[in-house]
N, C-alpha and C positions, 0 to 999 in steps of 0.2 A: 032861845033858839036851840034847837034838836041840835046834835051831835054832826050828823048829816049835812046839815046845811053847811056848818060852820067849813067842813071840806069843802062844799063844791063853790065857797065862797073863794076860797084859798087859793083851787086851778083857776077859778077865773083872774085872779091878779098877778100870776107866774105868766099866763097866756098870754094878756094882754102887755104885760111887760116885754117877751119877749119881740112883739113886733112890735117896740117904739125902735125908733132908729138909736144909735152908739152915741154917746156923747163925745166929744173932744177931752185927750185927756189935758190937765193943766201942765203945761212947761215953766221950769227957772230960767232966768234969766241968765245961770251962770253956767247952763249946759248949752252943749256943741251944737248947730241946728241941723246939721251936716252928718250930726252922730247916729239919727236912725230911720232907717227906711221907710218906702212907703206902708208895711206894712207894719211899721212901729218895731222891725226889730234894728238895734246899731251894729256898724262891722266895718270893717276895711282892710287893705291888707297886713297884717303883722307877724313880728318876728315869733315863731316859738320861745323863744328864750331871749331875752332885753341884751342881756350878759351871757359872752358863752368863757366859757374858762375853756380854754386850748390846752392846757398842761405846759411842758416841759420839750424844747430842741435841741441837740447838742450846737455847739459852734461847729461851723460846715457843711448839716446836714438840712436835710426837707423835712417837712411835717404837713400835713394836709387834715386842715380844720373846715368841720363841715358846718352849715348855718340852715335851720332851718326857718322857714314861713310858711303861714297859713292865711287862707282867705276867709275872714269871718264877715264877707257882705254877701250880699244877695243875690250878686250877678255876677258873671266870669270876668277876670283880670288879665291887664296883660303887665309886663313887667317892662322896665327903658333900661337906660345907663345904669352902669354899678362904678364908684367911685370908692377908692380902697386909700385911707391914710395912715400908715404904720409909723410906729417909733423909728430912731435912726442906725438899732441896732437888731434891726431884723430887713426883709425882703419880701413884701408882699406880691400877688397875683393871683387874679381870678383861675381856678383852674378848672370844672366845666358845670356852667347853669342849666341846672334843669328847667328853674321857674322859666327861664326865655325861651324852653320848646315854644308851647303852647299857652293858649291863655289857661292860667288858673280858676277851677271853678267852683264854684260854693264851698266850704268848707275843706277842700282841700291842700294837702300840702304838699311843696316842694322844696330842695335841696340844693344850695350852692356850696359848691368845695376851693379853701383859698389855700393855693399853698404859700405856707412861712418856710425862708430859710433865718438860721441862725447867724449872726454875722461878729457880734460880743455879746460878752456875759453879761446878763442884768435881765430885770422882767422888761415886756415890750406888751403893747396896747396896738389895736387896729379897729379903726372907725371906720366901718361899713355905712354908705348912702345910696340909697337904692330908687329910684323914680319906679314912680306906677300909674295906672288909671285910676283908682282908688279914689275919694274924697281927701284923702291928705293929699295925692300928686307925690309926699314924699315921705321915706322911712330911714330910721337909724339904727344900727347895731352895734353894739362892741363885742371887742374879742382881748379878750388877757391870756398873757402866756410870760414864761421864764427860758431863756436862754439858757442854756446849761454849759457849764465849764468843760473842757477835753479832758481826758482821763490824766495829762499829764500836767493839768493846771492851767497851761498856755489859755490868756483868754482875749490872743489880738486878735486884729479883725483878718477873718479868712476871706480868700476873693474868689470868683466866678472860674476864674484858670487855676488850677493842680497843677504844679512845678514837681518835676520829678528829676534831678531829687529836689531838694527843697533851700538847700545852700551848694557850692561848689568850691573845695576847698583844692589846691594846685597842688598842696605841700611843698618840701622845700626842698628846688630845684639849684643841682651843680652846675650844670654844663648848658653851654647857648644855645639850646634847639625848643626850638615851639612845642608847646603844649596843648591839647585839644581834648576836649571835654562836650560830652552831647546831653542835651537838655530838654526833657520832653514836657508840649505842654499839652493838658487834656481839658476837654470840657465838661466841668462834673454836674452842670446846670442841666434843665428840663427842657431846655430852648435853646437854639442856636446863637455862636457869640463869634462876631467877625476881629481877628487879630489884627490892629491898625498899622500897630509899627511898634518895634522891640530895637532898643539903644540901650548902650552898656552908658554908666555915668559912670567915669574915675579919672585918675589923673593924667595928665597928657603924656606923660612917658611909661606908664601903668603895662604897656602892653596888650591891652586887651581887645579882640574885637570879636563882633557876634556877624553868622547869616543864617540866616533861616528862610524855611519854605512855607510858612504859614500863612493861612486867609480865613478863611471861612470855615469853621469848625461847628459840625452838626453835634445833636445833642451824642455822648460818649466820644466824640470823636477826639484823633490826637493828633498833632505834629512834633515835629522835632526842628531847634535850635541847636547849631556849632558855635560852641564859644573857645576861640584860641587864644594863648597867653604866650607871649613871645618879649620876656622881661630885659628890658632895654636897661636898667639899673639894678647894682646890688643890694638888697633890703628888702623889706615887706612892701606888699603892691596887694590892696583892697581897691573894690569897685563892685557897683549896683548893676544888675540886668532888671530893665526895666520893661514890663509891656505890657501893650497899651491896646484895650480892648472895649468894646460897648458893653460889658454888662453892667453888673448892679454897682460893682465897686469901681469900675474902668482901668484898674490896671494891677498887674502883681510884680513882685519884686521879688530876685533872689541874690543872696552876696556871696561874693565872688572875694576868696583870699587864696594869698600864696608868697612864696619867699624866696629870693634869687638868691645864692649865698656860691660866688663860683669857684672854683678850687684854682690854685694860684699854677701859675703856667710853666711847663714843665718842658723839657730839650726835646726836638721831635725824637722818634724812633729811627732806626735805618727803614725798618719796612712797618708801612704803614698795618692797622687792623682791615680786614676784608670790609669790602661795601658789597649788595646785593647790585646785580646790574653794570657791576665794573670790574674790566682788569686787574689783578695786581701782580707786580712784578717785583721778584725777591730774586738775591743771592744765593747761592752755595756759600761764600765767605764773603763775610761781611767788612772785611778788609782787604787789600790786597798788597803783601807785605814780603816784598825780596827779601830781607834779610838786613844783614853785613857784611863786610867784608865782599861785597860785589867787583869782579876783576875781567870780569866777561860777561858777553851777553847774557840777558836771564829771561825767561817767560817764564809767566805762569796763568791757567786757565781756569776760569769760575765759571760753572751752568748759571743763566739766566732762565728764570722760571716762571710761568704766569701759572700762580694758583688761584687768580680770578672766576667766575663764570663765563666770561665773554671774553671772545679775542679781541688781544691788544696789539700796536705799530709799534716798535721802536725808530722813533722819530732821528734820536741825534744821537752819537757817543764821542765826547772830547774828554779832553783832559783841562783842571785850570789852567796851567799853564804847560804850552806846547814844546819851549827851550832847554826841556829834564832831559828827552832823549829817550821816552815813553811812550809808545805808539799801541794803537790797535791793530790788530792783524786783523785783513780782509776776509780770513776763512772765519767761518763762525756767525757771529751774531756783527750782524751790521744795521746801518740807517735804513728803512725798507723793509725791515724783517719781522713778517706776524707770529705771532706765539698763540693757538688757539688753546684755551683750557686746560693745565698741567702739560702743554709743549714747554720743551725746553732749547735752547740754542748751547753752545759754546763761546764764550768769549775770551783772546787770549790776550795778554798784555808782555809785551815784548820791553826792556830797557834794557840801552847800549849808552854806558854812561858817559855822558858829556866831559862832566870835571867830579874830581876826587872829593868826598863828602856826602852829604844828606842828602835826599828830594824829602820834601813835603808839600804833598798834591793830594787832587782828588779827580775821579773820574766820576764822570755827570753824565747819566742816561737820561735820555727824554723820554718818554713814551706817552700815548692815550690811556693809560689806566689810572686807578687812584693815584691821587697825590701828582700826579703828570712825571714825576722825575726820580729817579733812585739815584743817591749819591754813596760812592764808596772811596773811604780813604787808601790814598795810596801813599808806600811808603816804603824806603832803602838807604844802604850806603853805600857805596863804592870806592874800594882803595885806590881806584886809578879810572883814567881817563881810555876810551876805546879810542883807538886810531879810525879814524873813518876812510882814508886813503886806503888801510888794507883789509878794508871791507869786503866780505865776498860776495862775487857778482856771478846770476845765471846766466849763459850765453846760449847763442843758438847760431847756428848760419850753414854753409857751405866751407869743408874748409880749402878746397880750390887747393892752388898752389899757396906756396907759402907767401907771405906777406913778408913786403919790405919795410923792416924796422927799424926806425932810425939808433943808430948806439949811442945815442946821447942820453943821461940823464936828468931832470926825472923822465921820463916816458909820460903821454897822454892817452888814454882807453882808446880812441882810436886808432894810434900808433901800435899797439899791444895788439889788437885783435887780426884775425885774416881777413882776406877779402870774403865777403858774405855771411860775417860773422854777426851777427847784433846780442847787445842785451837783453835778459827778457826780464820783464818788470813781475814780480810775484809768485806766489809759491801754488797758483792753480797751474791746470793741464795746460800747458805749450806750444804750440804749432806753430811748425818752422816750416818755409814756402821753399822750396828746390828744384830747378829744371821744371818747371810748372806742374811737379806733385806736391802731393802735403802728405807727411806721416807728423805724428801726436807722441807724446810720452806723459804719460801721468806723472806727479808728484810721489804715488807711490811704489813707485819703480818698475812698474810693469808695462813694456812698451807693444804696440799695437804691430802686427807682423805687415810687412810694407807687400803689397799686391805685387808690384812693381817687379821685385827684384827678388820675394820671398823670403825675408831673411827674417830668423826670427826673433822672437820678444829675449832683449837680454833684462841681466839682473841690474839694479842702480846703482851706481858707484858711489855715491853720494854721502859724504861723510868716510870715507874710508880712511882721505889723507887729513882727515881732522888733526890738529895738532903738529901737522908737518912743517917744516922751516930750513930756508935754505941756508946755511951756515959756510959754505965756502961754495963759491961758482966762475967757471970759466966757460969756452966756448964748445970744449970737448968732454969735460968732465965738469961734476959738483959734488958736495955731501950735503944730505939730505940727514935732518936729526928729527928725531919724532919719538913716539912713546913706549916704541922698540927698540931706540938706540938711536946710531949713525952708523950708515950706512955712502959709499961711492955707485955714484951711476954716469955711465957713458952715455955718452950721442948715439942713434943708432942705435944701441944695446937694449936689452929685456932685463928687466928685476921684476921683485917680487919682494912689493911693500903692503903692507897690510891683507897679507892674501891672496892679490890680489896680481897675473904676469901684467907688468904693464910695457909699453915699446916707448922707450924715451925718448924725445927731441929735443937737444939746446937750443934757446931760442935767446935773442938780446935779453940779459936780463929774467928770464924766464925759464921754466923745463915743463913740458910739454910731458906728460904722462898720460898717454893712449890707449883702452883697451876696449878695443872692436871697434865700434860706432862712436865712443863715449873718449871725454878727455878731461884731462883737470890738470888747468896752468895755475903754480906757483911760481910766483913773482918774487925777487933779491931784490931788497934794501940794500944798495952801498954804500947809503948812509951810517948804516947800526956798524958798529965795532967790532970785534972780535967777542970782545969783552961782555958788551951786552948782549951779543947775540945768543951765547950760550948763556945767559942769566935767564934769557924770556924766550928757551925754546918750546915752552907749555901755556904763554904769555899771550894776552892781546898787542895788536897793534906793530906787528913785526912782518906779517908776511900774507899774502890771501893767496884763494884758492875760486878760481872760475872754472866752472864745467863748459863745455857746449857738446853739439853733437859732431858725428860722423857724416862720411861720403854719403851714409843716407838722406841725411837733413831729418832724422829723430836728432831732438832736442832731450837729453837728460838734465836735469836741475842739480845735477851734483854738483858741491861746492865745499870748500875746506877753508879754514882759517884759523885764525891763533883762539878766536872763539866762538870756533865751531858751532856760527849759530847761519842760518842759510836767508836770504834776503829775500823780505817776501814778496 
């Protein structure tokens, strides 16, 4: 056979081949039958990578591990559930599937991203199972990673809530007053985490207790916790805040130390330290201290002072005990009396000594400011006893004609006095009622010119005959001894004692010393001797001195006594 031939032998057995039909290829018995398509190729959906190595998360923070798949079948896929099983020192969660857009289509790929929190040190594992339409229906992944330690070693477990700060330590407290301490919690998660309920756990006299405003905290969001310590015992006092939340770990913890240690209790002060929002009310002298040797009345005056911010009452002023012979004077600072901001008052304290010897007392102010009360000690001696019979009294009245006196001794005040005469009780301004006018005379000696009659304002006599005493008396003549000598004065007649022209009248027992308006009766002891008399003519308790007014009915307060002190 020619060359020739043998070719066109050759097309014809490639031709006729090509139009016999495919044979069937042969299958094992130990392949998948499911494994390939109709058009003889295999596929289904799978992972790019079996195994993905995640690397390395610190404790506390995120990490976001990405997984991919590809569709190696013939027709488009769609994807179902994704079920996530992580070790127990991490946090897993889907964070967003591409593959569940759409269906996946031939060969192509998509991306799921899970994020890992770190929670303790050590490696951690995460089993991805993923449903699909695919001939498996199901698919597997893993994922490896390493929890990484904190910079400073610490490798417990961190929670879902950031504690700020992180412990709460009181340190060590003296004095009994509450302590308060603010505690914020944050949400450091990618998802929102509702706050259940926050309780402190410690011991029942621990003193501690927590409120807080927290619920529902979005992702970065934060609240705040009040935690107060109000230590009921001396020593160290631990306890746990506990709280209580739905994330991954359910709750965080922060410890809570501190040390009551209180300083041993010390005498009050006389004045207290200043409060914000209260009165305080302080002395000039923190004592109030006559002396020795007390033989006559004494006063002495202290300012009352509020260096508070707000005005304060003085509620009360006593003494402990009322039987010393110790009184307040009504001018000044009395019960009723407001002191607004650096106001000050006068308080004056008068003793007329009872019996010869000590007082030890104390005067007690009440008031509405710090502390309610200021106490100050009070304190004296006196060589003798005041006579309170010849105590000096202020009078006032009409003196009309003369009054019938009986000459018997002792005499009674209202034996002593004229008709329309009365006592006046204290050492403010006086008004005295006459022929249905009224004139006034102050206390400080200056009297008001009467419309009436036009007479004018005299000077006050008051204190002139301090120290004066009658040493010899009859019905017509007396001597009078005082701190100019002794001296005789008629009935009737004018002298000039202390300065002063005065028009004398004997009276039972008395001498009547008149000038203008104004009068001042000393009274005779017939009791005292000769002997004593001139012993205690500078003396308590020997002689007094009552002022009243004139035909006008102005009342002067002048008054004289052996201790020259005037009755308030």
């Amino acid at each position: 056979m020619s060359i020739l031939s043998s070719l066109r032998y050759a097309a014809l057995v490639c031709f006729a081949t090509a139009l016999l039909p495919v044979a069937a290829q042969a299958q094992s018995a130990f392949e998948d039958p499911g494994a390939r398509t109709a058009t003889g190729a295999s596929g289904d959906l799978k992972p790019v990578s079996d195994k993905v190595e995640a690397g390395g998360v610190a404790i506390g923070s995120s990490a976001q591990v990405v997984v991919l798949f590809r569709n190696d079948d013939g027709k488009p896929l769609k994807t179902g559930a994704i079920n996530l099983y992580p070790s127990s020192n991490i946090t897993a969660a889907i964070g967003e599937n591409q593959c569940a857009a759409e269906a996946i289509q031939p060969a192509e790929i998509c991306a799921i991203s899970i994020q890992v929190k770190g929670l303790q040190a050590g490696k951690y594992r995460i089993e991805m199972l993923m449903r699909h339409e695919g001939r498996a229906k199901l698919l597997t992944t893993t994922i490896n990673g390493t929890v990484e330690k904190a910079a400073d070693g610490d490798a417990g477990l961190v929670s879902d809530i950031e504690t700020i700060p992180s412990e709460i330590d009181f340190g060590s407290l003296n004095e009994s007053r509450s302590q308060v301490k603010a505690v914020i919690l944050r949400n450091k998660t990618s998802k929102p985490i509702k706050i259940e309920e926050i309780k402190i756990d410690a011991g029942y006299e621990s003193g501690y207790t927590v409120e807080d405003n927290c619920g529902d905290l979005a992702i970065g969001a934060a609240c705040v916790a009040t935690v107060m310590w109000a230590p009921q015992q001396k020593g160290p006092s631990t306890g746990t805040m506990i709280v209580y939340h739905n994330g991954a770990t359910g709750l965080s913890t922060i410890e809570l130390n501190g040390e009551y240690n209180p300083d041993k209790s010390e005498a009050a002060e006389v004045f207290p330290e200043a409060v914000p929002g209260k009165g305080l009310l302080v002395s000039s002298k923190e004592n109030i201290d006559f002396g020795t040797g007390v033989a006559q009345s004494s006063s002495i005056t202290t300012s009352l002072v509020n260096v508070g911010d707000v005005p304060l009452t003085l509620t009360d002023i006593r003494m402990a005990n009322a039987e010393n012979g110790v009184r307040a004077e009504k001018s000044g600072c009395r019960s009723g009396s407001v002191l607004a901001p650096l106001e000050a008052c006068a308080l004056t304290m008068t003793w007329e000594p009872v019996r010869e010897g000590s007082i030890v007392d104390d005067l007690q102010i009440s008031h509405t400011g710090a502390r309610g009360i200021l106490v100050l000690p009070l304190r004296g001696a006196a060589t003798r006893a005041i006579n309170k019979d010849a105590k000096a009294i202020t009078l006032g009245g009409d003196s009309g004609a003369d009054a019938i006196i009986k000459k018997i001794q002792p005499l009674s005040m209202d034996e002593i006095l004229e008709d329309g005469e009365e006592v006046i009780e204290g050492n403010d301004r006086a008004t005295v009622k006459k022929g249905g006018k009224k004139s006034a005379a102050s206390k400080s000696g200056e009297r008001d010119t009467d419309p009436a009659d036009g007479m004018p304002a005299q000077i006050d006599v008051r204190g002139v005959l301090d120290g004066y005493v009658i040493t010899s008396y009859s019905e017509k003549r007396a001597i009078v001894s005082g701190p100019g000598g002794s001296r005789v004065v008629f009935n009737g007649e004018q002298a000039v004692i202390g300065g002063i022209l005065w028009e004398i009248t004997m009276r039972p027992s008395a001498i009547e010393f008149r000038n203008g308006n104004q009068k001042v009766l000393l009274l005779f002891d017939r009791s005292l001797s000769s002997v004593n008399v001139l012993s205690t003519q500078s003396s308590s308790g020997n002689s007094a001195a009552m002022t009243s007014s004139g035909t006008t009915g102005t009342t002067a307060t002048t008054t004289t006594s052996t201790t020259a002190t005037p009755l308030p």
